[in-house]
C-alpha positions in Angstrom: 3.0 -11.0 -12.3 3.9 -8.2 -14.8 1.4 -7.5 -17.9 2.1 -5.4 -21.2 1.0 -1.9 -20.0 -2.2 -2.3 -22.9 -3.2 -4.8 -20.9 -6.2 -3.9 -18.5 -5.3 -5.8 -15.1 -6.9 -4.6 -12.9 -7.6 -8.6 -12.4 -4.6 -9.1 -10.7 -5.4 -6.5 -7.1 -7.8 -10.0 -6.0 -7.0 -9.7 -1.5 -8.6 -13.1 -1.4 -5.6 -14.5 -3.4 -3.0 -12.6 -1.3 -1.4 -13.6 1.6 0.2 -12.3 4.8 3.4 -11.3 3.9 2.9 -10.6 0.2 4.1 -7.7 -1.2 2.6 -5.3 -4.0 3.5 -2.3 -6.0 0.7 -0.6 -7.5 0.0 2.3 -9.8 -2.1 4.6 -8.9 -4.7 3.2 -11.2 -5.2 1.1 -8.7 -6.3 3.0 -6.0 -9.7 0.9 -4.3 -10.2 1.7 -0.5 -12.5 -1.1 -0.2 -9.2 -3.5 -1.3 -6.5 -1.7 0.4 -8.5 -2.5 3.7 -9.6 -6.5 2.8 -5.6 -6.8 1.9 -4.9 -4.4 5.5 -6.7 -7.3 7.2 -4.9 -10.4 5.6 -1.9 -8.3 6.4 -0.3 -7.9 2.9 2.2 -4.9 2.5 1.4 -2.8 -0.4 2.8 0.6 -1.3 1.3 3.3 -4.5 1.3 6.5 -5.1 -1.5 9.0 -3.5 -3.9 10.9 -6.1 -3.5 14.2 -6.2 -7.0 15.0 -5.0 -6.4 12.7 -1.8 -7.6 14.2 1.3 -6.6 12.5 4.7 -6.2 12.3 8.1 -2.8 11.6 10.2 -4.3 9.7 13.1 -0.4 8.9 15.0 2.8 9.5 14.4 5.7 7.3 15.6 9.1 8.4 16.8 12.2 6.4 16.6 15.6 6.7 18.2 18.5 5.3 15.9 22.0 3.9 17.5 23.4 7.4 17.8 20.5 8.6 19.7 18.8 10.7 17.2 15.1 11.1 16.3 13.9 9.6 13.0 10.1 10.8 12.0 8.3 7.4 11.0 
């Protein structure tokens, strides 16, 4: 669903409506940890952009080998 940008719609991040599957792209206006992790659950994919003043934590990291046999950082 796309709104006028002078539209507050914040409405619209609601995990109980989402689905596994779903897909979002979010501002970072958006940014609600408690949300991210209710939508993490119901396993809906959603990507936006980290605030500036984001601190964090890289628990893993993943390595995968492509056809040619080369390392690609995930």
């Amino acid at each position: 669903m796309f709104t006028s940008a002078a539209k507050h719609n914040h409405f619209l991040l609601a995990p109980d409506k989402l689905t596994a599957g779903d897909i979002l792209a979010m501002d970072r206006a958006y940014i609600d940890y408690e949300k991210f992790e209710q939508m993490t659950q119901r396993g809906v994919i959603y990507i936006t952009k980290m605030k500036q003043n984001l601190t964090y934590e890289t628990l893993s990291s993943t390595y995968y080998m492509n056809r040619e046999g080369a390392d690609a950082v995930a």
